[in-house]
N, C-alpha and C positions, 0 to 999 in steps of 0.2 A: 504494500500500500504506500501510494504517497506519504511524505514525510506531514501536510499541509493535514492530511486525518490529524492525525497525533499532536499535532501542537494545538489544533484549534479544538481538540476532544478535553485537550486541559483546562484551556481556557473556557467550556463550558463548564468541567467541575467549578472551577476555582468559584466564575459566577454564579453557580446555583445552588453552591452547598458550602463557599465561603475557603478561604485562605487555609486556614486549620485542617479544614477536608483536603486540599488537594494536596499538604504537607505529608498526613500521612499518609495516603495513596502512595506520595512517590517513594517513602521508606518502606513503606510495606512491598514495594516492588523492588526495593532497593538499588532506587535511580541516584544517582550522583551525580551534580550538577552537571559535570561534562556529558553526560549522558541522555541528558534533555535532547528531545526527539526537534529536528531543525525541519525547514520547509523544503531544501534542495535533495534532501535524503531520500531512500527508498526503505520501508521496514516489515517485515514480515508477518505476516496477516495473523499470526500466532499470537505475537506482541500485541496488538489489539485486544483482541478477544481474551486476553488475559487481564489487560484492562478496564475490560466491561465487567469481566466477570469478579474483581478485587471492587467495585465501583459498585457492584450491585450486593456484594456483603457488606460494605460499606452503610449502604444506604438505606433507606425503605424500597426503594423503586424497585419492581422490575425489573430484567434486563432489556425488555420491550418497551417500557414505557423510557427508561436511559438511552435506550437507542432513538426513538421518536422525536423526544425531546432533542436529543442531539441533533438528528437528521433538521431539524427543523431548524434549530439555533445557527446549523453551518452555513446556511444558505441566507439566513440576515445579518451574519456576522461581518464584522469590517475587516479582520482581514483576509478575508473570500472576498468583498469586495473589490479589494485592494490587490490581491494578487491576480483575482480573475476576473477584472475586468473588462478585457479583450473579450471574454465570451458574456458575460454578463450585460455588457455594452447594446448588446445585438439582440435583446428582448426584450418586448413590452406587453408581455402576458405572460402568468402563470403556465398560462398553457405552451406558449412560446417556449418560455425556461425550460420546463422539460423537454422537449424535444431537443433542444441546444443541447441539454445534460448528456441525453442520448447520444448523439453524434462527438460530443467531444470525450465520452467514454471510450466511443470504436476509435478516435484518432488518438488515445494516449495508448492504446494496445499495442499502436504501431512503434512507440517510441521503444529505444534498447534498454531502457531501466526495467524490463520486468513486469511492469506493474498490469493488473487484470481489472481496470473495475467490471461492473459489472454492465453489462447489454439486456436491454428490455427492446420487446418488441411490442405495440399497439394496432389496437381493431380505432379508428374513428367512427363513434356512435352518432355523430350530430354533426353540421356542416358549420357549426355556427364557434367551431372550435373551442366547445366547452366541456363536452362528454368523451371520454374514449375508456377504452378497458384494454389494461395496461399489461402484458405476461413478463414475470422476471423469473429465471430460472438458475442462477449461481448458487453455486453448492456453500458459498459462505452464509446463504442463508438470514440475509439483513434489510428485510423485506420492511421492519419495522423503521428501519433509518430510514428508506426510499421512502416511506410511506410518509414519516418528517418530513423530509426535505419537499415534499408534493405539498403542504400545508406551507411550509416557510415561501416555496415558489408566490404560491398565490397570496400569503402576506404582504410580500416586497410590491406589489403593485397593487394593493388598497383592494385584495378581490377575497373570496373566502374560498378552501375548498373542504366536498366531501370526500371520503373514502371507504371501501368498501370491501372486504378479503372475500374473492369469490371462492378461493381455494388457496390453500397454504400449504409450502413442503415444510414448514415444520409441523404440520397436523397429518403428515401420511404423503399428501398431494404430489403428483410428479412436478406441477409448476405451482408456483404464485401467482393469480388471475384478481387482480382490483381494479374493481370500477370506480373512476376518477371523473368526478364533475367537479368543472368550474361556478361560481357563482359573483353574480356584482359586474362592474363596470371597471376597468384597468385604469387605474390614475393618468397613464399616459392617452389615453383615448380622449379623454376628457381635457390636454393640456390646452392651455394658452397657448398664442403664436410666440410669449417672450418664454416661457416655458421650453418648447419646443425649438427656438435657439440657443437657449442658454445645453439642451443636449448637446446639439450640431457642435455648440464649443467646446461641450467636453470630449466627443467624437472625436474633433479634429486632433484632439491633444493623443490619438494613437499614430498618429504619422510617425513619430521615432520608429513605433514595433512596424508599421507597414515597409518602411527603409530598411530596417533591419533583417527581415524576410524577404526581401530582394537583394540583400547582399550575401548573406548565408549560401554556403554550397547544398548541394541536393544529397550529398553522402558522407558516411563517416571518413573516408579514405582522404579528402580533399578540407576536411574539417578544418575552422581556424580561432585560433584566438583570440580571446576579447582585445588587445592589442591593435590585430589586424581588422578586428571589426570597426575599434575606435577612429582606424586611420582610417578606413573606407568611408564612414561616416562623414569626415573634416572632409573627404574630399569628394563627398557625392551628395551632402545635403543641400536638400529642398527640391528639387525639379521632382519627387515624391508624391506630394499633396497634391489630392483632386480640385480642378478647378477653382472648385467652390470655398477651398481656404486657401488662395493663391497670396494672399495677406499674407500668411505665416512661415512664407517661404522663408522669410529673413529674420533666422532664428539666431539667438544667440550659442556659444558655440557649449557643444553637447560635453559634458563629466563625465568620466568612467563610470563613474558610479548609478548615475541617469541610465548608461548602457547596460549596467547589470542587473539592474531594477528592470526592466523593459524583458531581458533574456530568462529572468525568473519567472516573472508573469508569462511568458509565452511557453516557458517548461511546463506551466501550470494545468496548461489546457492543452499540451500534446502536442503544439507546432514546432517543438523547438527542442533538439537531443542534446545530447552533451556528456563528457566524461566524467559529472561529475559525480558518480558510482563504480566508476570502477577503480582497482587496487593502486593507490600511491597517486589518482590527484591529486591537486591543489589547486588554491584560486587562480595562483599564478599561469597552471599551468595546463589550465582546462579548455578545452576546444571545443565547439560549438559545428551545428549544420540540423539543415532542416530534417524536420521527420517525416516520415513518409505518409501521403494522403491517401495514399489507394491500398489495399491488400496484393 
């Protein structure tokens, strides 16, 4: 699993059960500071679920209702936000988000870190893009996160939803079949025209990552360095931007640091590989290239 589960599964303890709690969670796991789970990492799906399950002795909760809660909190969380805005950017309905979630699950499968989320497939029930019935079938079995995160989707844009376990593999079921209805009107449907530019402005502000996906190579073999990236940048910014922010061509000049923030967020969502899993990286010395869009 991504490293971005693990840090931000803490940050729901810490907020819903307080400092204290998530102190001894980590002794009880006997995590040591250095040990603290980071967002560029890859960790093993065990490690989780070992967490849930220390989390729900812990607790009163459920490990269903821990998971829900979770699923839900990830998805209005700031730094899900913040790293995954690239795809977050690109929907203005609940029902939209999920589908997005969808396809940037099948494009993180392609990256070389490993990582599996999981793939759901949907029947659309209604043309009005508010009912579908959802099948998920991963054997990790975290039907009850998805099932959060479907509630938190349609929080984030002022809408409400229902859900519905038509069938579940942790009750026997060969698959999980939930029927998903949207309800309410999307905040963004109903925007002002100053609304509605002040997005366009925040949109524009992904031209760095759009530049940097055209300068990245297509394979690991020819892969390069945030170095080589920074120089491609100094020497190929602005003729990038669509028409329509032709203003911002004349950008002041881009940070390292700007460039790594950008490479993060776009490892976030699957566009973007890099070595930095495997034996004897470093920041220094990690090389970058797109990941593959097709199977």
């Amino acid at each position: 699993m991504k490293g971005i589960i693990f840090v931000v599964w803490e940050k729901y303890l810490q907020e819903r059960f307080g400092s204290p709690f998530l102190k001894h969670y980590r002794d009880t796991l006997s995590e040591m500071p250095e040990q603290l789970p980071v967002t560029s990492r890859v960790y093993p799906d065990e490690a989780f679920f070992k967490g849930v399950q220390t989390a729900n002795s812990m607790s009163s909760l459920s490990t269903d209702r821990l998971l829900f809660e979770y699923g839900r909190y990830f998805i209005l969380n700031g730094l899900v936000e913040y790293l995954c805005g690239y795809l977050l950017a690109q929907a203005w309905t609940g029902y939209d988000l999920l589908l997005l979630m969808r396809d940037a699950h099948a494009q993180m499968r392609r990256t070389p870190d490993g990582v599996m989320p999981p793939l759901f497939s949907y029947d659309v029930v209604s043309d009005d893009h508010q009912h579908m019935v959802l099948t998920y079938d991963s054997p990790r079995k975290l039907c009850s996160l998805l099932e959060g995160a479907i509630h938190g989707s349609a929080e984030r844009f002022g809408e409400k939803a229902k859900t519905h376990q038509i069938t579940c593999m942790k009750r026997g079921d060969a698959v999980c079949r939930m029927d998903v209805q949207f309800f309410g009107s999307s905040w963004a449907k109903k925007a002002t025209p100053q609304m509605i530019q002040q997005e366009k402005e925040r949109l524009s502000k992904q031209g760095l990552s759009n530049l940097i996906l055209q300068i990245l190579p297509p394979n690991s073999a020819d892969s390069i360095s945030m170095e080589e990236i920074k120089r491609a940048i100094d020497q190929h910014q602005g003729p990038y931007f669509p028409e329509i922010y032709q203003r911002q061509r004349h950008l002041e000049p881009v940070h390292v640091s700007q460039v790594y923030t950008v490479l993060a967020k776009l490892q976030q969502v699957g566009l973007v590989a890099s070595t930095a899993n495997k034996p004897g990286d470093t920041f220094m010395s990690r090389h970058y290239w797109l990941a593959p869009t097709t199977d």
